[in-house]
C-alpha positions in Angstrom: -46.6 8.7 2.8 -47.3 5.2 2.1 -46.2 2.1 4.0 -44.6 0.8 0.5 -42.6 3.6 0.2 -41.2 3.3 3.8 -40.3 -0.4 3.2 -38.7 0.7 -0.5 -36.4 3.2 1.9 -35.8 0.9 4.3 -34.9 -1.9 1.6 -32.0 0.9 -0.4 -30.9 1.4 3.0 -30.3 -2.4 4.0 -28.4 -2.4 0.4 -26.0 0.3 1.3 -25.2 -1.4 4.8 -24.2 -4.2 2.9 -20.9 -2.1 1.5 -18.1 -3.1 4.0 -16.3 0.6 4.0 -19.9 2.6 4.9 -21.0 0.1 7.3 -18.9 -1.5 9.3 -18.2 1.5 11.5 -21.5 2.8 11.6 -22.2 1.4 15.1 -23.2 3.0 17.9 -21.8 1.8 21.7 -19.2 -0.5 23.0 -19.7 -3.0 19.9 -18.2 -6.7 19.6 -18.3 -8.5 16.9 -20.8 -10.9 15.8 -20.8 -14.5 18.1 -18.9 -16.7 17.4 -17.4 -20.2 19.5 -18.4 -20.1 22.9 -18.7 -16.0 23.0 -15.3 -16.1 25.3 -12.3 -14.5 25.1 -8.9 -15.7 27.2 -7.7 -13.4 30.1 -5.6 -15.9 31.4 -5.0 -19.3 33.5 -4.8 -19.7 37.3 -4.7 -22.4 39.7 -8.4 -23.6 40.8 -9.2 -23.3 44.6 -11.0 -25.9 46.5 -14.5 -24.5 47.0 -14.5 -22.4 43.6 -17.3 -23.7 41.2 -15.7 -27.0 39.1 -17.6 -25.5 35.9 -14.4 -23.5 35.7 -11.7 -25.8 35.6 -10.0 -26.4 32.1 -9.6 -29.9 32.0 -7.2 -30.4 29.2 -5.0 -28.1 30.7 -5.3 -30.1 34.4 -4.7 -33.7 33.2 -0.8 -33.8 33.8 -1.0 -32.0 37.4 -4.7 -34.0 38.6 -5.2 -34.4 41.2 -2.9 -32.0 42.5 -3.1 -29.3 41.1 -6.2 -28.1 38.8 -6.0 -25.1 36.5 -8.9 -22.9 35.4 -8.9 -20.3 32.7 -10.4 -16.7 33.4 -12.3 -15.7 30.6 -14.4 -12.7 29.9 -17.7 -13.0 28.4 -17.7 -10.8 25.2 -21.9 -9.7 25.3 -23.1 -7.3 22.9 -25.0 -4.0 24.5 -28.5 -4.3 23.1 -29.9 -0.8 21.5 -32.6 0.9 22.4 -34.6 3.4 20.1 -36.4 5.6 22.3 -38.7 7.7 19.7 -41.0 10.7 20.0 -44.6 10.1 18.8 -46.2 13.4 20.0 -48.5 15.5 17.8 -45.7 17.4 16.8 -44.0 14.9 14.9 -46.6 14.9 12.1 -46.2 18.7 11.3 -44.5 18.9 7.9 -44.1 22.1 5.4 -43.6 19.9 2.8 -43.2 16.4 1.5 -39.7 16.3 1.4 -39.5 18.1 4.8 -41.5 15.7 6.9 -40.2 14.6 10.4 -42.5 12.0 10.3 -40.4 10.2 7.3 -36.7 11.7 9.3 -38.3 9.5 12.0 -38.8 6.7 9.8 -35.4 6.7 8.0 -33.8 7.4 11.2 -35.0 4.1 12.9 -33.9 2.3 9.2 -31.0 3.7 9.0 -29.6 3.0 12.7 -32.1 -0.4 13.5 -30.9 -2.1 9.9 -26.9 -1.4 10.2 -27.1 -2.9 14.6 -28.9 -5.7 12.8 -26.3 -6.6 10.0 -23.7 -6.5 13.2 -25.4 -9.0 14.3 -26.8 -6.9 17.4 -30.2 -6.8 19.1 -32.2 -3.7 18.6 -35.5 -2.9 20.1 -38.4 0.2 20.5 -39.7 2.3 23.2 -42.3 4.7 21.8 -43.9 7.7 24.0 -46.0 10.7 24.0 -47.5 11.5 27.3 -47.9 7.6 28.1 -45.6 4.7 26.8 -47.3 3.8 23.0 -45.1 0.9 22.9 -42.4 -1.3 23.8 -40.4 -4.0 21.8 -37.5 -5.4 23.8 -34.1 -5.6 21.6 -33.9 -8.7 19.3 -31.6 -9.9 16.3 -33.1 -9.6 12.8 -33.5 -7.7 9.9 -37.1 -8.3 10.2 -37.7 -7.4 13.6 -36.4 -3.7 12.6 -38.9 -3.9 9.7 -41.9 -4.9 12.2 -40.8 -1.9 14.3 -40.9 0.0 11.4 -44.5 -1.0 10.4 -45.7 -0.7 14.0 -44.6 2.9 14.4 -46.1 3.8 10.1 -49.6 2.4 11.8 -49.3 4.4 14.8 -48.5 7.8 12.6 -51.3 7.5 10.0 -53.7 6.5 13.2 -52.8 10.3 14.4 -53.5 11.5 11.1 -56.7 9.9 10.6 -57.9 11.2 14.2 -55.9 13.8 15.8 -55.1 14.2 18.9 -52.9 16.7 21.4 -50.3 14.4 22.4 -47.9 16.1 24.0 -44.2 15.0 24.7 -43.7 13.9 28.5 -40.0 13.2 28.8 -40.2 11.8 32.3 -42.6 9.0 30.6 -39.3 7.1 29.3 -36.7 8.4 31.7 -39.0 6.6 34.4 -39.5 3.2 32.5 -36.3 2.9 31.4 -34.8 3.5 35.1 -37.2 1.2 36.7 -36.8 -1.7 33.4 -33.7 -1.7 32.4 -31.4 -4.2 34.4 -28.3 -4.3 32.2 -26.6 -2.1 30.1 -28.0 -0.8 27.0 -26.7 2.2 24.0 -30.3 4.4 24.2 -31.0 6.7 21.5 -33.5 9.2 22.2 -35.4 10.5 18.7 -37.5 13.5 18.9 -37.8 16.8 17.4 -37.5 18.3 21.3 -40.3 21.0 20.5 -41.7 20.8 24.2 -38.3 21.1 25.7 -37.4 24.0 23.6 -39.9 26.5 25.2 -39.6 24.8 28.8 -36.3 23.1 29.8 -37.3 22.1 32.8 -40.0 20.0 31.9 -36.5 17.8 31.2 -35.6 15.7 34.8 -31.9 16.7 34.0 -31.0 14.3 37.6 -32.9 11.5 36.4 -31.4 11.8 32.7 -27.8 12.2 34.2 -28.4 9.0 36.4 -29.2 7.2 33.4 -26.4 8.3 31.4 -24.3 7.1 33.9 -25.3 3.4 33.6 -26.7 3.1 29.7 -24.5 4.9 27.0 -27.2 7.8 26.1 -27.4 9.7 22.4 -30.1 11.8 21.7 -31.2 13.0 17.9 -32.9 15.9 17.3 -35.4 15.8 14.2 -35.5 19.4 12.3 -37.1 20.8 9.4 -35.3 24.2 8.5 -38.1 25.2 6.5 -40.2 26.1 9.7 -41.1 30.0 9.8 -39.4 30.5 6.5 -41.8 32.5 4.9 -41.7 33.4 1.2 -42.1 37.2 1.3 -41.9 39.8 4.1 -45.2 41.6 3.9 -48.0 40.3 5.7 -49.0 38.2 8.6 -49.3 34.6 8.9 -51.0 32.7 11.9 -49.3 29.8 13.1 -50.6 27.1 16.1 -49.1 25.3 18.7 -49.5 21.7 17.1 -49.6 19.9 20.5 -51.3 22.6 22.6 -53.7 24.5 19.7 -52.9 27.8 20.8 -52.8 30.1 18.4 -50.7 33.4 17.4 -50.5 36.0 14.8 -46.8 37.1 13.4 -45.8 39.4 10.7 -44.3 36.8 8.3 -40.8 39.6 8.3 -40.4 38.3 12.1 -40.1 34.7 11.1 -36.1 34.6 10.5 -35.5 36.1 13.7 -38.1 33.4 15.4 -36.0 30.2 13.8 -33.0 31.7 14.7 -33.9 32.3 18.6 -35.1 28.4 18.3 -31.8 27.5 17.2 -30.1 29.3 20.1 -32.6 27.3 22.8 -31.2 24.3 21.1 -28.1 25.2 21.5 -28.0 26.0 24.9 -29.9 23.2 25.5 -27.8 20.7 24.0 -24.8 22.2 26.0 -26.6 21.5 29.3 -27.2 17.9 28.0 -23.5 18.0 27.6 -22.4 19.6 30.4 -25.2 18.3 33.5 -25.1 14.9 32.2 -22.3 14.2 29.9 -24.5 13.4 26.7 -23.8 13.5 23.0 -26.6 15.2 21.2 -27.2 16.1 16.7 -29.7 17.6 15.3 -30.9 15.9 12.2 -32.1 17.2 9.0 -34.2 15.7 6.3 -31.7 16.9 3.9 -28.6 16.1 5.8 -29.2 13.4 8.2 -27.3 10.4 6.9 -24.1 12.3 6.6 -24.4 13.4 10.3 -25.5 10.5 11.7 -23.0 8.6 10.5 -20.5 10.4 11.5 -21.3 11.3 15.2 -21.7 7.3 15.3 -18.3 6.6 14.1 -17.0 9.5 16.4 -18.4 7.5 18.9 -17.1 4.3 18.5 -13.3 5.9 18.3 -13.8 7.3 22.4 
């Protein structure tokens, strides 16, 4: 994977969110319109009250009745929710069976994909990255651009864990506590990671902490897949596989490996109904071959609640 490529995705991707009937849905959150005026919309009109701030009264509307009387108009300021990408960038999210497979790229178009359609809305997008410690943070920001340097920053920090590996492992209470203890306003929050630490342990999940957040952020989380893991070409034979993250290694007969994906896909699955029922959050599991397709529409599901 090079950087140019990644750009060259990115680039296709900002053409197709140019076309009105794909894009303009594909929003995730409560979503207003791009500014414009002065950002207020009209509730109504009410008499002003000695002692209420004078910034308030509507002076047109006051010059017949002044001084006494004075009207103010109630307005209610129309502010966009900033988006947060909150994305996985443990050990695990390097492993690829092949090129076309690689969660590494899902991450990639993923971030493109979401980050490049908030910023033709005219809405401020920004980065949390983790592994067991925060790798980085980008507060949201308008731009085209800014998604592209998010991009880059997150390419550098990929082919860094190439070049020298390391067993970063996933530590979900790394975000859940930054973002509780940062985030002062409301934000949409989607959390991007493949989830393989929470598979074999739930409850390294803080399901209180996640619900809480929920609560006052709206909360998505994407799940990266790549349905070619333990899909072995024949049945004969062994094949030894290693824990990624932890190096452990173990010996299966290669006629075993269905049976292994398909108990994966059941902890998923009952993992993503927790989500659903503990804490009230939507959850998708993305592949590289299908991503775009469900992406967009869980988005626009979204945006009809």
């Amino acid at each position: 994977m090079e950087l140019e490529e990644v750009f060259a995705r990115f680039r296709a991707i900002k053409q197709g969110v140019r076309i009105p009937r794909k894009s303009s849905s594909t929003w995730y959150g409560d979503h207003r319109s791009a500014y414009r005026g002065s950002g207020y919309d009209v509730v109504g009109v009410d008499q002003w009250r000695p002692g209420e701030p004078l910034k308030g009264v509507a002076w047109n509307l006051s010059l017949r009745t002044y001084p006494d009387k004075l009207y103010k108009i109630e307005r209610m300021e129309l502010k966009q929710i900033p988006t947060l990408l909150v994305t996985d960038l443990s050990h695990s999210t390097l492993f690829e069976i092949a090129r076309a497979s690689s969660k590494a790229l899902l991450l990639l178009d993923v971030i493109g994909s979401i980050g490049l359609t908030r910023a033709r809305l005219h809405d401020p997008v920004g980065l949390l990255a983790f592994s067991d410690r925060v790798e980085l943070f980008l507060k949201p920001r308008l731009g085209s651009d800014y998604v592209f340097r998010m991009a880059h920053e997150i390419f550098d920090r990929l082919e860094l864990a190439r070049q020298y590996p390391s067993s970063r492992v996933a530590d979900f209470s790394v975000p859940l506590n930054y973002l509780a203890a940062r985030l002062k306003t409301r934000h949409s929050i989607v959390l991007v990671s493949d989830l393989v630490d929470v598979v074999g342990n739930p409850e390294s999940v803080d399901f209180t902490l996640l619900g809480r957040l929920a609560s006052k952020h709206d909360v998505l989380i994407l799940v990266l897949d790549d349905p070619d893991e333990f899909t072995f070409p024949g049945r004969l034979g062994s094949v030894r596989i290693s824990n990624i993250e932890t190096g452990e290694q173990t010996v299966i007969p290669t006629r075993k490996g269905r049976a292994i994906r398909r108990s994966i896909e059941d902890a998923m699955a009952a993992f993503q109904a927790r989500l659903k029922r503990e804490c009230g959050i939507d959850s998708v599991v993305l592949t590289p071959q299908d991503y775009f397709e469900k992406l967009f529409k869980v988005l626009v599901t979204r945006s009809a609640h």
